[in-house]
N, C-alpha and C positions, 0 to 999 in steps of 0.2 A: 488524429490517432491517439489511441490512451499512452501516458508515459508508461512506461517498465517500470513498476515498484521496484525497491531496496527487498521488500518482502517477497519470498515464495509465493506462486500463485498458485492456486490448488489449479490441479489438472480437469477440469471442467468446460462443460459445452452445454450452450441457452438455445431453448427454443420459446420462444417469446413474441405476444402478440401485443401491439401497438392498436388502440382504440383511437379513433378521433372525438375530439370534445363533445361532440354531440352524443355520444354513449352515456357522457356519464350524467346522473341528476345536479340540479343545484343543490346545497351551493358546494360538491366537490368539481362541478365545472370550471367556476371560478377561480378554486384553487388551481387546477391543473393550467388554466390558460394562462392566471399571473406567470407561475412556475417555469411553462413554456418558455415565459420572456427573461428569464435570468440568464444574466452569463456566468453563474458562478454552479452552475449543476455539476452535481459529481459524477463520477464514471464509473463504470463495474467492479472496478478496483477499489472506488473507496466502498463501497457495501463488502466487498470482500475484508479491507480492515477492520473493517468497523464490527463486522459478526467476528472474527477471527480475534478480537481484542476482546471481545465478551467471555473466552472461554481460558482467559487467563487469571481473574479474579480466584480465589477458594471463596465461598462455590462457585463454579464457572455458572456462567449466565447462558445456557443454550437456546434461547430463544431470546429479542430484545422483551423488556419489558412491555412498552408502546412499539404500536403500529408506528412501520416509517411514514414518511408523509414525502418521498424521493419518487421520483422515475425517471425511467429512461425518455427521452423525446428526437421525434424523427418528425420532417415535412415532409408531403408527399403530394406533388401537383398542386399547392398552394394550402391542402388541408392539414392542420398541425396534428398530431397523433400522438398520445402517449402510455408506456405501459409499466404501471404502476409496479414499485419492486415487491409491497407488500413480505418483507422481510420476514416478519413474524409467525404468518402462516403458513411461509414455506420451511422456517424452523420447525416449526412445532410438525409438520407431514413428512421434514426427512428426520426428524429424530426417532416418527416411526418406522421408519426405514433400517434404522441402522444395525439393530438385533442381527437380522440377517447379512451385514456387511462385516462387521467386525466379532472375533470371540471374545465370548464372555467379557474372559479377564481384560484384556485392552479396555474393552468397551467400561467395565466397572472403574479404570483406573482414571478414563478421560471424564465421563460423567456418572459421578455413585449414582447405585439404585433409587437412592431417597431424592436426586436431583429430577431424573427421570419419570420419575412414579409423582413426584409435585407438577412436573411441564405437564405431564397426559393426563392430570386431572383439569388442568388450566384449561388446556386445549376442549375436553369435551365438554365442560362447560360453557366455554367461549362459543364453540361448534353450536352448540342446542341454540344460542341467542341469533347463531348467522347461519343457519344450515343450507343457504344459497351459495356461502362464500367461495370460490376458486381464485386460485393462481393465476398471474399473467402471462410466468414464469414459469419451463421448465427446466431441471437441470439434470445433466446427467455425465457423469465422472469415469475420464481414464475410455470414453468413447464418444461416440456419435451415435445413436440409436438408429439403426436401419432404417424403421419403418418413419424418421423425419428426415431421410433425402426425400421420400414420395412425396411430401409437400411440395416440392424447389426444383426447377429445372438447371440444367448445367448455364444457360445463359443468363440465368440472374446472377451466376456465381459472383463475387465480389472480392479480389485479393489484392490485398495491397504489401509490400514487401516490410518488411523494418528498416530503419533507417537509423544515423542518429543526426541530431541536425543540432548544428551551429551557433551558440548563443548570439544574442545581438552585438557589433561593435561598442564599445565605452567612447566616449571623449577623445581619445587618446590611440583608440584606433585598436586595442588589444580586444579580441572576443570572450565573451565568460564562456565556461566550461559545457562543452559538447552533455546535448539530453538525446539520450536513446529511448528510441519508439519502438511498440512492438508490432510484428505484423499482426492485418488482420485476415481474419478468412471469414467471410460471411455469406446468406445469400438469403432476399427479400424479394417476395412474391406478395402481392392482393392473397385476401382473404377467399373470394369467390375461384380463385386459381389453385389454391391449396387444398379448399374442399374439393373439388373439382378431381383435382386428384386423387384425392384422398377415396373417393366413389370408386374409381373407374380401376384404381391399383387393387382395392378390395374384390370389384369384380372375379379379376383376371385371378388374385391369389385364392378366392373361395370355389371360382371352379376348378384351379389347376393343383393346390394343394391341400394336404390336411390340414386342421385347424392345430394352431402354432403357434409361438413366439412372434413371428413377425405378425399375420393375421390378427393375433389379441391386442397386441402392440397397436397396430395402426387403426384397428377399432375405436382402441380407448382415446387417442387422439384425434378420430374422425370426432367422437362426440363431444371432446371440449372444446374442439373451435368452433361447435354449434351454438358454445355458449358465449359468443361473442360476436358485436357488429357485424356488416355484413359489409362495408367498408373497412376494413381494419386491415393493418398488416403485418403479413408474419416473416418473421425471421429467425433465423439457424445460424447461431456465431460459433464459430468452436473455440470463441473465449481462451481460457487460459491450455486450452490443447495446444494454441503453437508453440510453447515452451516447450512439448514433449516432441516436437516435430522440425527436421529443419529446414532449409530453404528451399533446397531439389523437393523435400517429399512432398512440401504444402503448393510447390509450382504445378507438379503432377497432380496432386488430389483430384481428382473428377469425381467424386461417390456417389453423387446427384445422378451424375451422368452414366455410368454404371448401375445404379438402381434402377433408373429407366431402360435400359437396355437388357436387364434383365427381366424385369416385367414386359417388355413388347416380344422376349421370345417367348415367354411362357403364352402367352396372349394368341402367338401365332405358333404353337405347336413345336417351336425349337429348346427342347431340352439342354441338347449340349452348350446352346449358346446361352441359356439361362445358367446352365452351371459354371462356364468361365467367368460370366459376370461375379458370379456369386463368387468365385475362388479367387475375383482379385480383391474384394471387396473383405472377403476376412485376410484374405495375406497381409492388406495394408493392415487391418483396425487391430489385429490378433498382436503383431510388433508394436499398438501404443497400447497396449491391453496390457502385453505382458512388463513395460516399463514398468507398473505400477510395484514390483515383485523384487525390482533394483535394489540396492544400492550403494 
């Protein structure tokens, strides 16, 4: 389990695909397989420092300057899989995001015009040399995005409580000082199970509803896992969300499990039972939505 930083963790949730070695060319195969074998890989948390200590400099740094050279790694039936954090890309794609997140003024006070208008020239220059490039990585803040329960079934779910555990005895018999862990909430499914899904949900939502939010949503993500192995796997952390959540709500959480039952009513003609699904599913998300508004 990741330790609990000393730092805040931004309120955040990864939908993230895990490639196995054979995905990638040489020689960044090589890299990735040494990398595999380290014991010293870092955890979500330290890329969370590490970006999050760039924007303290004048001028903050909103994107690192180099590509990381980190990822995350998972085994999976004996094949190693890893999904590269690619840091810098997904800076420079949520810095254009952010106009529409924060007003003006914030936004000009955290990064000036002139820091911005330098990154998005970087960026499409860089872009014209990679125009293949994607994310491993997605993230998405202060929620869970609907349309990435339809990937994941309730029985992949993955929770594991927090805890804090015990340092080791000294000499002398005295233990060092208790390290707290945070829970985790996860859920990892094959890549062929997630597309899979990902078809048959779109199905059910293009005949039974307008074209929407959830609909474009689960499009746009049916097409990027096309762009990856057909071995590979994905996973839905809600990462630093359980800090906004506590132990009863993340016990309860099913949304996976709720997203499918509302698409099997809509599927089979039951409206009403499409709409409870759907009313428990913002009651929970709408209460870590509005935390954001705290404080």
């Amino acid at each position: 389990m990741p330790k609990v930083s000393s730092l805040v963790v931004p309120y955040a949730s990864y939908l993230r695909v895990y490639e196995p070695l054979a995905a990638f060319p040489e020689p960044e195969r090589g890299h990735w397989a040494r990398y595999a074998r380290r014991a010293d890989r870092p955890s979500y948390q330290d890329e969370l420092r590490r970006s999050l200590a760039d924007l303290l400099p004048t001028p903050p740094v909103p994107v690192p300057v180099h590509e990381s050279s980190d990822a995350f790694v998972v085994e999976a039936d004996g094949v190693v899989c890893v999904c590269p954090w690619r840091t810098r890309l997904r800076g420079w794609q949520a810095l254009g995001e952010l106009a529409g997140q924060l007003p003006a003024p914030v936004l000009d006070a955290v990064l000036p015009p002139v820091v911005r208008r330098q990154t998005a020239a970087d960026y499409e220059q860089w872009l014209a040399r990679n125009p293949d490039a994607r994310p491993w990585i997605r993230t998405s803040t202060w929620q869970v995005p609907l349309n990435w329960f339809v990937l994941v079934a309730d029985e992949e779910r993955q929770y594991e409580k927090g805890y804090e555990k015990k340092g080791d005895a000294d000499a002398e018999g005295d233990e060092s000082g208790a390290v707290a862990c945070a829970p985790v909430l996860r859920y990892r499914t094959p890549m062929v199970q997630a597309r899979r899904r990902v078809a048959r949900g779109l199905r059910t939502l293009r005949d039974t509803l307008d074209e929407g939010p959830l609909v474009e949503g689960l499009t746009d993500v049916g097409r990027w896992l096309e762009e990856f192995h057909p071995r590979s796997l994905v996973e839905l952390d809600y990462g630093g969300l359980v800090h906004a959540l506590s132990e009863e709500q993340l016990d309860a959480d099913h949304s996976a499990a709720d997203v499918a039952q509302g698409i099997e009513a809509l599927r089979n003609g039951d409206g009403e039972g499409a709409g409870e699904a759907y009313a428990r599913l913002m009651e929970r998300w709408k209460a870590v939505r509005d935390r954001q508004f705290s404080n």
